[in-house]
C-alpha positions in Angstrom: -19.7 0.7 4.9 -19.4 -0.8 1.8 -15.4 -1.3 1.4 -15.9 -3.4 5.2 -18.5 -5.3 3.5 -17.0 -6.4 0.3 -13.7 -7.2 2.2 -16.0 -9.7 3.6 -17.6 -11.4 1.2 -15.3 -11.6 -1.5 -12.2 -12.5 0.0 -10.2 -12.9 -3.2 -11.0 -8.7 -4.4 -7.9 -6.7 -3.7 -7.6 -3.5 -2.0 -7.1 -1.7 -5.2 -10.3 -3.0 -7.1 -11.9 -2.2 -3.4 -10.6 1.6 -3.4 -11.7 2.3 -7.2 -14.9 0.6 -6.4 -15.7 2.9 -3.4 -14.7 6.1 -5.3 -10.7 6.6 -4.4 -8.3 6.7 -7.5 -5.3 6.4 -4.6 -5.4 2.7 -2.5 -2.9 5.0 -0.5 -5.6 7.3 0.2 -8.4 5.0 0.8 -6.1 3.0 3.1 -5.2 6.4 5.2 -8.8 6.8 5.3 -10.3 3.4 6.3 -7.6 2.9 8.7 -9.2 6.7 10.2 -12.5 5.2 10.2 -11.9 1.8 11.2 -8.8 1.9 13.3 -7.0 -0.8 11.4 -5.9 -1.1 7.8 -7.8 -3.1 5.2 -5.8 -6.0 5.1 -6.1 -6.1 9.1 -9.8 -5.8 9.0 -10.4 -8.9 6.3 -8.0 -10.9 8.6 -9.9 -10.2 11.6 -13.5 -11.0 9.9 
């Protein structure tokens, strides 16, 4: 998934610049949806990898 991956490796990108560069024009929406997919929020996620 490329949003997991660039919360990775580039620590300092924030969730907006992540959702508009995966194709959502809502963070809300992307973070609804990664949350679905992933079980935890972005911000979780990064802290956990």
């Amino acid at each position: 998934n490329k949003a997991k991956g660039l919360l990775i490796t580039d620590p300092h990108l924030k969730i907006q610049d992540i959702a508009r560069l995966t194709g959502f024009s809502s963070v809300s929406h992307f973070i609804t949806m990664f949350k679905r997919t992933a079980g935890v929020t972005p911000l979780q996620f990064r802290k956990l990898n």
